[in-house]
C-alpha positions in Angstrom: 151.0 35.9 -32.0 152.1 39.0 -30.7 150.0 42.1 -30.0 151.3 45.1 -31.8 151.2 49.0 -30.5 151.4 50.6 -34.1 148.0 50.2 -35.4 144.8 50.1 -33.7 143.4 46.4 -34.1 141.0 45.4 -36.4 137.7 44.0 -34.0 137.4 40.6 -32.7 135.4 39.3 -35.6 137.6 40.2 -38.5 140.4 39.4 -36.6 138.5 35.8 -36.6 137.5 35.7 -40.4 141.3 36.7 -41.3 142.0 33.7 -39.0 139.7 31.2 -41.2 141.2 32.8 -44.4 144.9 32.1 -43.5 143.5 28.6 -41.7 141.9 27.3 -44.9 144.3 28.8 -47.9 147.3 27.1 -45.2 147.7 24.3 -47.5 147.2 21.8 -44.3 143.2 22.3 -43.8 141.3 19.5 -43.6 137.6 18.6 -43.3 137.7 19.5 -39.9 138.2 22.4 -40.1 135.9 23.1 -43.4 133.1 22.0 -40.6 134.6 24.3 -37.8 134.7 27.2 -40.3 130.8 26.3 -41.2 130.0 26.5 -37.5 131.3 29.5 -37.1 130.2 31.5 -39.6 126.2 29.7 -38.8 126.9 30.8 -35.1 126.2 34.1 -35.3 125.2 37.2 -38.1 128.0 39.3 -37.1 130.3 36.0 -38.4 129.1 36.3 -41.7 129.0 39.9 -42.4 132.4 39.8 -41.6 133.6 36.8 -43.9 131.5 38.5 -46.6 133.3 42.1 -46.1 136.7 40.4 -46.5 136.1 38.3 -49.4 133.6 41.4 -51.2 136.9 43.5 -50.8 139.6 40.5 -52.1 136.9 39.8 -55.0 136.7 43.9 -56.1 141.2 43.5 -56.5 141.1 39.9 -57.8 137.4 38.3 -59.0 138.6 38.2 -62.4 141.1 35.7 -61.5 139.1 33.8 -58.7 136.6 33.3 -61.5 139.3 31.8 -64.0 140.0 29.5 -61.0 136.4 28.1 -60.1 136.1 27.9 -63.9 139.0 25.7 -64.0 138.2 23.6 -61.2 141.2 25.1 -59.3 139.5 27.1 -56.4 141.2 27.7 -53.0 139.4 26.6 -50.1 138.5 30.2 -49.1 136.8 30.4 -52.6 135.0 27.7 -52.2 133.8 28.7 -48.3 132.7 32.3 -50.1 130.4 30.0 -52.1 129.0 28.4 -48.7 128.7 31.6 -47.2 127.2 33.7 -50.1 124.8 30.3 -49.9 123.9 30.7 -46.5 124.2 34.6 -46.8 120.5 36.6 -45.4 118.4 38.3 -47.7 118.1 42.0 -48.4 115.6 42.1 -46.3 116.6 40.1 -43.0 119.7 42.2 -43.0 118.0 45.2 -43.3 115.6 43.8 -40.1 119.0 43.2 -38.1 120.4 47.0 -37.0 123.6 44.9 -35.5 124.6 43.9 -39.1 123.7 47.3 -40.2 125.9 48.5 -38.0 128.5 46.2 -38.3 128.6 46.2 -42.0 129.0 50.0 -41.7 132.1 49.7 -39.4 133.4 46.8 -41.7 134.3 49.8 -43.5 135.5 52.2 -41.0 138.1 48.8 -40.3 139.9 48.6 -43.5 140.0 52.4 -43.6 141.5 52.6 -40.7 144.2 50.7 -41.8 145.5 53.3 -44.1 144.4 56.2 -41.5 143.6 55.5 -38.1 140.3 56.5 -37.0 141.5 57.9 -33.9 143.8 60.0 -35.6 140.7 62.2 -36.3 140.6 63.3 -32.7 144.0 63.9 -31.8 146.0 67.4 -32.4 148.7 65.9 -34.7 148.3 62.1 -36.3 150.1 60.6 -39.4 148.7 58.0 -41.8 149.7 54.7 -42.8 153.9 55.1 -44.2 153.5 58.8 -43.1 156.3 60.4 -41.5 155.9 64.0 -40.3 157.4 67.1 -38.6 155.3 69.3 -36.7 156.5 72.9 -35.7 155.3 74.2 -32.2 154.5 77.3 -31.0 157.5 77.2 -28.6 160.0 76.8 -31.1 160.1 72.7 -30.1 159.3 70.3 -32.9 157.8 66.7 -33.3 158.4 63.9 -35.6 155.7 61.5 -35.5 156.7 57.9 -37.0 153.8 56.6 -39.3 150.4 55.5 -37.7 150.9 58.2 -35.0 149.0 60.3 -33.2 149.7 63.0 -30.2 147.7 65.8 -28.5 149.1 69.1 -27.6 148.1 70.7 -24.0 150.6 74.1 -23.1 149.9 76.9 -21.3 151.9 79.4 -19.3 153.0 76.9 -17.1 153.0 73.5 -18.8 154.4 71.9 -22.2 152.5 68.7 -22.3 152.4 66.4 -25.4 150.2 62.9 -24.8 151.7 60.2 -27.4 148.2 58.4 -28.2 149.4 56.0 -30.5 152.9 55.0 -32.5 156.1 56.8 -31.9 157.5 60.4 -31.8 161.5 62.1 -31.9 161.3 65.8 -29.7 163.3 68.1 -30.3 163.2 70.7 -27.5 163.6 74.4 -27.5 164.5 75.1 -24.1 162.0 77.3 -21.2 162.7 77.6 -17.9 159.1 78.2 -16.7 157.3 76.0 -19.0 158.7 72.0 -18.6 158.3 70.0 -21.5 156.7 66.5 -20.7 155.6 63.6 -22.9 153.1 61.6 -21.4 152.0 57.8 -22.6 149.8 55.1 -20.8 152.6 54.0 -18.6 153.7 57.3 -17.2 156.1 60.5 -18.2 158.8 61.7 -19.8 160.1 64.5 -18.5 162.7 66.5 -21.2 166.2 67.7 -19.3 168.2 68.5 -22.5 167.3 68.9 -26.0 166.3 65.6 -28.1 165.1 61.9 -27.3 162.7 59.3 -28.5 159.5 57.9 -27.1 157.3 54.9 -28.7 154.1 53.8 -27.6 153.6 49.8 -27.3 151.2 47.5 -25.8 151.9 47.6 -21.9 154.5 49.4 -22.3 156.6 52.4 -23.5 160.4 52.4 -25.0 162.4 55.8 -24.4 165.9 56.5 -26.1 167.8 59.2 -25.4 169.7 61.4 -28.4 170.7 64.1 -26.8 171.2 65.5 -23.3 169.0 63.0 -20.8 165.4 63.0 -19.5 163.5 61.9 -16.4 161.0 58.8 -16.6 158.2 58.6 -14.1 156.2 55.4 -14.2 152.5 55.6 -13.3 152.2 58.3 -10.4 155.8 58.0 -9.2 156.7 61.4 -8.7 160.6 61.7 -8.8 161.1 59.5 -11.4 164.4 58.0 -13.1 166.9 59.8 -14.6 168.2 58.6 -18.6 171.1 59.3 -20.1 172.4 60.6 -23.3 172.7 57.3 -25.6 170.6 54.7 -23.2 167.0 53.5 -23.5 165.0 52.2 -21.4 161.8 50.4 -20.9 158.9 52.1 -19.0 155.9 49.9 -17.3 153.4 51.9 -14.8 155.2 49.8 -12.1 159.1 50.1 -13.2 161.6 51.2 -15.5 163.8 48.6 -17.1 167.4 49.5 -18.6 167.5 48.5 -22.6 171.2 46.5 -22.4 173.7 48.1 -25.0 172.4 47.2 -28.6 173.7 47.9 -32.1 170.7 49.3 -33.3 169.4 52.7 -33.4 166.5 52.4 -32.2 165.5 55.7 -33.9 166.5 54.7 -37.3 162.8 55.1 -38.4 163.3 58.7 -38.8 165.3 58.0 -41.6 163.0 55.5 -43.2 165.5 53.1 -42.4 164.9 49.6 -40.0 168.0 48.3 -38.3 168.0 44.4 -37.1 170.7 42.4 -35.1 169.3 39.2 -34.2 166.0 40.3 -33.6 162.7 37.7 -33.9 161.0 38.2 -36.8 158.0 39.2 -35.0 159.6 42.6 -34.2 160.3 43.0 -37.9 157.1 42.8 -38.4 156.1 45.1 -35.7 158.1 47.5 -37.7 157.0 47.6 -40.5 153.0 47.3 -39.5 152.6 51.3 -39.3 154.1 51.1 -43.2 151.3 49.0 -44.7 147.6 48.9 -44.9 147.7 45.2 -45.4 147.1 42.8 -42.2 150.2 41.1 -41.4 150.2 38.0 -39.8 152.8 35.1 -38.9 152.9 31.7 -37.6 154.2 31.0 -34.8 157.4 29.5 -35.8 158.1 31.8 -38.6 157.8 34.5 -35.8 160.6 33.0 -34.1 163.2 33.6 -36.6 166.1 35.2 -36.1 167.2 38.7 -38.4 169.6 40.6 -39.4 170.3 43.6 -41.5 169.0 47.1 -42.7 166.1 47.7 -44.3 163.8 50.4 -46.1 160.4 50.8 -44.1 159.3 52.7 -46.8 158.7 49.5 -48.9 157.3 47.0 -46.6 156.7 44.3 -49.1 160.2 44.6 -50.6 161.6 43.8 -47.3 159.5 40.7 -47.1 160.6 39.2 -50.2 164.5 40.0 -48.8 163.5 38.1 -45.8 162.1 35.0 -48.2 165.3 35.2 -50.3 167.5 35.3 -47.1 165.6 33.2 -44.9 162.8 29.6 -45.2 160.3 31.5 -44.9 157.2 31.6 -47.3 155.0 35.0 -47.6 151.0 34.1 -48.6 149.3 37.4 -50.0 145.5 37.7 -50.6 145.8 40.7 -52.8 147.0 44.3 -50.6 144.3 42.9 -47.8 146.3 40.4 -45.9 149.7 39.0 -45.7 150.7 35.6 -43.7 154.6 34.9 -43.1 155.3 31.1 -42.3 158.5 29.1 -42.5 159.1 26.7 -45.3 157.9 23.3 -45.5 160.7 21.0 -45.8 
């Protein structure tokens, strides 16, 4: 599975529990792996905080229906591993004697909030929340639009404009100064503005730039001349090299709109998209990932554009209430 730049990841433990939830509701879990999942939630504390957290919160949106289901005889594996866990579960007071449960039980819910606002978003200058688009005015007469689940910090002074993209994706539009350049710095390096309007988008290891007006100069790492970019191109910046985005029929930009535009792109990008638009987890297998798509789409409604893709596509969509979301493809 991919790593995706638009949200801050959930830690390594939840990410495993969301792992055992999709794993044993799959359909294709066997006693195997109900004995792996029981070794790994008896390995550690930390293991079974974190399957309790996520099943607490899918029982407060859906316990009156779970308990229809165990009533009936009808429970889902995942229901019937919260019984083995809540079994095994520590007592009041054993937790309370553990300060790494404490503390992980507190983050447990700094986690899910962070997936509707990102908790680095609290220490940055300008930030946006989960399907949040915004402008932001500066005080030079520039302004920023900051894609959902973005955040940015501001440094200018007589002799520097300086934004640092932390996280997601922003559109600058730039008033122009002579004596003041106006530079946009990521992980992988900076971009510097030479006209009046271009893109720049955060990902994992790297950073996409699109020009919309005029052109701009990229400088990977601590390269100090840098590359020049045209009105209409893109490119790809790494802290080694820039690498030219080959002519596409997509605007790459289109989120400023609201609007996603595919031409036989894997589904995993799709679902890169439209990560910064939900607070659910979004997950997909492997194959379904691979899947080729077309079309336009509202990133405002993230789940509508899932059922298109079910209704266009074999692919199957798996929800645990607005918690988690896992895309396969069809069995035969």
């Amino acid at each position: 599975m991919p790593a995706h730049a638009h949200a801050l990841p959930l830690d390594a433990v939840t990410e495993q529990a969301i792992d055992w939830l999709v794993r044993l509701d799959s359909g294709h879990s066997n006693d195997g792996d109900q004995q792996a999942f029981a070794q790994w939630l008896a390995m550690a504390p930390a293991h079974s905080a974190a399957w309790m957290d996520l099943q607490q919160r899918l029982n407060q949106r859906i316990s009156p229906a779970l308990s229809q289901l165990q009533a009936d005889g009808h429970a889902s594996p995942s229901v019937r591993a919260l019984s083995t866990a809540a079994a095994h579960r520590p007592g009041r007071r054993a937790l309370l004697g553990s300060a790494a449960v404490a503390l992980l039980t507190a983050a447990g819910g700094g986690i899910w909030f962070n997936r509707r606002m990102p908790l680095m978003a609290w220490s940055t200058d300008l930030h946006t929340g989960t399907a949040e688009r915004r402008r932001f005015a500066l005080e030079d007469g520039s302004d920023l639009l900051l894609n959902a689940r973005s955040s940015a910090d501001l440094y200018f002074s007589s002799t520097q404009r300086l934004v640092r993209l932390r996280a997601g994706a922003l559109i600058a539009q730039v008033a122009a100064d002579a004596l003041r350049p106006f530079v946009v710095q990521t992980a992988q390096g900076t971009v510097r503005a030479l006209g009046t309007r271009f893109m720049v988008q955060q990902e994992q290891g790297r950073t996409l730039v699109s020009v919309l007006e005029h052109s701009v100069r990229l400088a990977p790492g601590d390269e100090g001349a840098g590359i020049a970019l045209e009105q209409g191109s893109s490119a790809w910046m790494q802290s080694d090299r820039v690498e030219a985005v080959f002519a596409t029929r997509v605007d790459t930009s289109a989120w400023s709109a609201g609007v996603l535009e595919v031409h036989d792109q894997p589904l995993a990008d799709v679902l890169d998209a439209l990560r910064p638009y939900t607070p659910a987890v979004l997950r997909v297998s492997a194959a379904a990932a691979r899947a080729r798509v077309f079309g336009v789409y509202p990133l405002d409604r993230p789940m509508q554009v899932l059922q298109d893709l079910v209704d266009t596509l074999p692919l199957r969509v798996r929800r645990w209430s607005d918690l988690v979301v896992y895309v396969d493809v069809r069995d035969a």
